[in-house]
C-alpha positions in Angstrom: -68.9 -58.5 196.4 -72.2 -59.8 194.7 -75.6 -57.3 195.5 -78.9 -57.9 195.5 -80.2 -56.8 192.6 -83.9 -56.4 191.0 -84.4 -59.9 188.9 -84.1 -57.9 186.0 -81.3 -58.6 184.1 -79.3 -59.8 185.8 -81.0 -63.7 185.9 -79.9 -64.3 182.5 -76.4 -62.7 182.3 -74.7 -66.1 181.3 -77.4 -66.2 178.0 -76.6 -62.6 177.3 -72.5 -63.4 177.7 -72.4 -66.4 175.6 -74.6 -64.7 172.7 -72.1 -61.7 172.9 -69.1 -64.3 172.9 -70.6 -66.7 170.3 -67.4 -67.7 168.2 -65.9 -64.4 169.7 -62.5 -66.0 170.2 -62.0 -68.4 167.1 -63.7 -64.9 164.8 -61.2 -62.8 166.0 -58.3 -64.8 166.0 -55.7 -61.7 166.5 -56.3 -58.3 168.6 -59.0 -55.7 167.7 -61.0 -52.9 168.9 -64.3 -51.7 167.7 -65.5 -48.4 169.7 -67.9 -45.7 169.5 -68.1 -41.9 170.4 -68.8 -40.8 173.8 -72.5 -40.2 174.3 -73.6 -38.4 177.5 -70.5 -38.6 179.1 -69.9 -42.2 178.3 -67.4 -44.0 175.4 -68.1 -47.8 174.8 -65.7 -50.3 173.9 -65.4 -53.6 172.7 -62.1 -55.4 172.7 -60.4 -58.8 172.1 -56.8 -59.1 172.7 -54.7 -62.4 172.3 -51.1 -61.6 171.4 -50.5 -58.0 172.3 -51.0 -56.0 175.9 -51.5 -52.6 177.0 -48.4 -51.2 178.3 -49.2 -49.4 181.6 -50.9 -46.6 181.4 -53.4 -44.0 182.6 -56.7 -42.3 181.1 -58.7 -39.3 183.2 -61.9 -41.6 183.0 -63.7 -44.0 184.8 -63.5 -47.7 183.1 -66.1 -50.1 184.0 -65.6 -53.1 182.2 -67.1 -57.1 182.3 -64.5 -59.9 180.7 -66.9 -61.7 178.2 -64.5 -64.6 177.7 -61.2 -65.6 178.1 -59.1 -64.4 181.3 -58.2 -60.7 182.0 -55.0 -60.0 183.7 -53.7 -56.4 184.9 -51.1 -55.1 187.5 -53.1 -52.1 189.2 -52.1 -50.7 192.3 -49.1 -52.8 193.2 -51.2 -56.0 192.9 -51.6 -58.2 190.3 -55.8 -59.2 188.9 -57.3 -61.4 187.1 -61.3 -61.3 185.7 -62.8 -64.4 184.8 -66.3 -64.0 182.4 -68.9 -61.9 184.1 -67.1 -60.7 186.6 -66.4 -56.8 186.5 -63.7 -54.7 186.2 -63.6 -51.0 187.8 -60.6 -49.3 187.1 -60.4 -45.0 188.6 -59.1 -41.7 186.8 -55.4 -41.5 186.8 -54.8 -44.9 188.6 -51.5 -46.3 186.2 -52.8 -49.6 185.2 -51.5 -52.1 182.7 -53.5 -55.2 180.7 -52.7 -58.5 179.0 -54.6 -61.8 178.4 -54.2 -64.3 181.1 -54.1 -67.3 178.9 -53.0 -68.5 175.7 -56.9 -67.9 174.2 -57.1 -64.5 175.1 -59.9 -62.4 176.1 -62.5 -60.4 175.0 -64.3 -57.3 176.8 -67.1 -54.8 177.1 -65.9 -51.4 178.9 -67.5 -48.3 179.5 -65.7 -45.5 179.7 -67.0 -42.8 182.5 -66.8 -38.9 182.8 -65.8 -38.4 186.6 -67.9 -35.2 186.0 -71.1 -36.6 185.1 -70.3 -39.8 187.9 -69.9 -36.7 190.7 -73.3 -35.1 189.7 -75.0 -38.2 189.2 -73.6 -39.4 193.0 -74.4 -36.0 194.3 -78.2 -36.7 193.9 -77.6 -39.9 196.6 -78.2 -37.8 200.2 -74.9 -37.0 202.1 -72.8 -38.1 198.8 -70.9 -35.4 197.7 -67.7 -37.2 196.2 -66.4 -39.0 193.6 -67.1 -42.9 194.8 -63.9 -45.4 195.5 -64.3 -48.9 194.9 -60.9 -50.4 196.1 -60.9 -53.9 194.9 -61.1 -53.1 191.1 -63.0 -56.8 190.3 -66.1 -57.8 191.7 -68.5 -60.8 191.2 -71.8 -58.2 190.4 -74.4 -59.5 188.3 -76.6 -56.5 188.2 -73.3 -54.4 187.7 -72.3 -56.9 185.1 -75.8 -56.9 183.3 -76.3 -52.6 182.9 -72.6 -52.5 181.3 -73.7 -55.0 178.7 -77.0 -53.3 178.5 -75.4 -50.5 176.5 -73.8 -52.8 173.7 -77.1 -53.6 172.8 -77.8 -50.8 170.6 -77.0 -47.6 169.7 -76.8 -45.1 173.2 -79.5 -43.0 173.2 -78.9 -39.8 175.4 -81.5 -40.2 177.9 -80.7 -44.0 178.1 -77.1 -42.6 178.6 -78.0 -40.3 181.2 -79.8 -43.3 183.2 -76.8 -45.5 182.9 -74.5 -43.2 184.4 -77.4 -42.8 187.4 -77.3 -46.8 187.9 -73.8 -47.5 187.3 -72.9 -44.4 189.8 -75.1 -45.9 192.6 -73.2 -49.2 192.3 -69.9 -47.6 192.7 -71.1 -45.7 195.8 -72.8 -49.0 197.1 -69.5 -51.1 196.1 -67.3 -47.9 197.3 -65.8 -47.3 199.9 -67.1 -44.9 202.5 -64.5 -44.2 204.9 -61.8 -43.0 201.8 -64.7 -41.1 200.2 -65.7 -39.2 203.5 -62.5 -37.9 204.1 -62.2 -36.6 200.7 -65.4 -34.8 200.5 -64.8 -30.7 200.4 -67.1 -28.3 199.2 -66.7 -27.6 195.2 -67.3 -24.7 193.5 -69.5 -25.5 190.2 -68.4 -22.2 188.8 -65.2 -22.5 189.5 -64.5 -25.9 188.2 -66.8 -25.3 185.4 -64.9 -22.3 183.4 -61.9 -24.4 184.3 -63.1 -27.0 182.4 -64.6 -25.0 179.3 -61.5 -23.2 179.1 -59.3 -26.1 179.3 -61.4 -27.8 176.3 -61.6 -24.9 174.3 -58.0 -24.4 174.4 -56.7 -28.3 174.2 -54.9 -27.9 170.9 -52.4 -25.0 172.6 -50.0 -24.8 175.5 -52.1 -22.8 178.5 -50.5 -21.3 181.0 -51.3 -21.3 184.7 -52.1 -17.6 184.7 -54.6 -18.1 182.1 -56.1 -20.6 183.9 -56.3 -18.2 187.1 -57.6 -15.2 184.8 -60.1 -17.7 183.5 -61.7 -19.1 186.9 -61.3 -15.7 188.8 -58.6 -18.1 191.7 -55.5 -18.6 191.9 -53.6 -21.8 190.2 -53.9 -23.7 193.6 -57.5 -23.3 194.4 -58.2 -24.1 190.6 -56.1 -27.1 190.9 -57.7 -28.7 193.9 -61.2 -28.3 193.4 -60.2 -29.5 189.8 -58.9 -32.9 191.3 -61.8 -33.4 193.3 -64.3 -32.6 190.9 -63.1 -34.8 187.9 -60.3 -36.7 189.3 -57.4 -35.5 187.9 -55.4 -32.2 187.3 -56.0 -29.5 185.0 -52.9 -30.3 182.8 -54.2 -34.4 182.2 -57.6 -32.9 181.4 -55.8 -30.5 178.7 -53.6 -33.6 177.7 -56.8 -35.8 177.3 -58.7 -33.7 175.4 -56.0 -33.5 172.5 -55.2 -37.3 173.2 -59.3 -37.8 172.3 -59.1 -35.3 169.2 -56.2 -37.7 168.3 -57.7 -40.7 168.8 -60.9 -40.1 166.9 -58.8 -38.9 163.6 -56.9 -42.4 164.3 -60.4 -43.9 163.0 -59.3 -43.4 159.4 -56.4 -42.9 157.6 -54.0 -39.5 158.5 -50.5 -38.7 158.6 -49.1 -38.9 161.9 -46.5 -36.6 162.0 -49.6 -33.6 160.6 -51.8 -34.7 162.8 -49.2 -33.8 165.9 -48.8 -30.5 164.4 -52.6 -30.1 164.3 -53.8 -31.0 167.9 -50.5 -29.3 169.2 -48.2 -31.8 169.7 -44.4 -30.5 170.0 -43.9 -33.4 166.7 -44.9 -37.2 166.2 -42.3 -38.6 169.0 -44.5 -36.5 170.9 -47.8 -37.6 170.4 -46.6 -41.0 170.2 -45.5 -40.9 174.0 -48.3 -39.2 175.3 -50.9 -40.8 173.5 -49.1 -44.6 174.6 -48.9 -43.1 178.2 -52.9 -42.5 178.0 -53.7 -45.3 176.2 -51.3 -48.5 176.7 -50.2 -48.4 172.8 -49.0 -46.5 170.1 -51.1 -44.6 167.6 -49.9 -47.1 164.8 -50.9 -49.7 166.5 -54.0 -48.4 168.0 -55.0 -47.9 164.1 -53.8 -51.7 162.8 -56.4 -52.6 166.6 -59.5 -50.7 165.2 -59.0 -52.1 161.6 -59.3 -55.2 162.8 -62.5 -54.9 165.1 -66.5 -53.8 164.0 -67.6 -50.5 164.8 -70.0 -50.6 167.2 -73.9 -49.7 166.9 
């Protein structure tokens, strides 16, 4: 589905793609990632795989990605996909997705990584929009769309450049969303509720929690807690816990540490552990996830 967007933008896309993909492909002749941390709610990443592939997996985020060259290919809810350059990706919290390059050349991309949290408040503001949006064919020909993700590469994130990129990029899920599936899902939310949930969930990532901790925590029981939860940010209380140790993980993994201590540290039962979840979450191992980021460029 292609919108009509403000000129803005969007009329130059294929000049901004091709000076983002300039000798992308013959520069990076293996697999890399170069990311950034999360500002505002939203990570950026920039990737270029050729010989390896994400093994299927799930993260508690929104991704919003555009291929920048090459061919993306990805199994996602029973159906194979393929993104050509410029076209966008839009891939939901907890949806088990896979990825691989869809030729020889491999591909390279630009993905945004969303908190459902800060999408819900930002939709919220659109009248009558009270849930998290759906979009149910995950690519899209959207040049606007296509245009503000690649907006954010272009420098460092600022935080109130942040804040309006989650506004814009929530509108075009609601716009590309669809209605009926949201409607039936939206329920009313309690902010205070869901919000010691999550505090006490994030203070408490590096340790087992127990659902009577939880209850004792948010003043519900483990049901009511659970279900607002879901609605709120898209996934349950015990993948938000997981997450938030997979992330303390994954930002040590950005320079040298010993595996097996880092487990220990972020409460992992040992490395077999981690090395599961943290594959599970993120479609790779934490080895190889470190050999990906020494091969990329950090990111401004």
């Amino acid at each position: 589905m292609q919108r009509n967007a403000e000129p803005v933008c969007a009329s130059d896309l294929p000049g901004r793609l091709e000076r983002f993909s300039a000798s992308a492909l013959s520069e990076f002749p293996g697999d890399w990632i170069a990311q950034a941390p999360p500002v505002q709610g939203i990570a950026r990443l920039r990737a270029g795989l050729k010989s390896q592939a994400y093994s299927r997996h799930r993260h508690d985020t929104y991704s919003i990605s555009v291929t920048q060259c090459g061919v993306q290919e990805f199994d996602y809810r029973g159906s194979v996909h393929r993104s050509l350059p410029g076209q966008v990706v839009v891939l939901h919290p907890d949806e088990p997705h896979d990825g691989r390059p869809g030729t020889d050349a491999g591909f390279i991309y630009l993905a945004l990584h969303l908190d459902p949290a800060q999408v819900f408040e930002a939709a919220c503001g659109e009248v009558g929009k009270a849930w998290l949006p759906f979009v149910a064919n995950p690519v899209m020909t959207d040049l606007a769309l296509a245009s503000d993700i690649i907006s954010a590469f272009d420098g460092p994130l600022e935080p109130l450049q942040a804040d309006a990129l989650i506004q814009t990029l929530s509108r075009s899920l609601l716009r590309n969303g669809d209605s009926r599936r949201s409607s039936a899902k939206r329920r009313v939310v309690s902010d205070k509720v869901v919000g010691r949930a999550r505090e006490f969930l994030e203070a408490n990532c590096t340790r087992v929690v127990s659902a009577s901790e939880l209850e004792a925590a948010c003043g519900e029981t483990r049901f009511t807690v659970g279900e607002q939860f879901q609605r709120r940010f898209g996934t349950s209380p015990y993948r938000f816990l997981l997450m938030r140790r997979l992330d303390r993980v994954r930002s040590r993994l950005r320079s040298t540490c010993n595996l097996a201590d880092l487990a220990q540290e972020v409460g992992f039962a040992d490395q077999a552990h981690m090395t599961r979840a943290f594959k599970s979450a993120f479609g790779t191992t934490p080895s190889s996830f470190m050999r990906l980021c020494g091969a990329g460029l950090a990111l401004a």
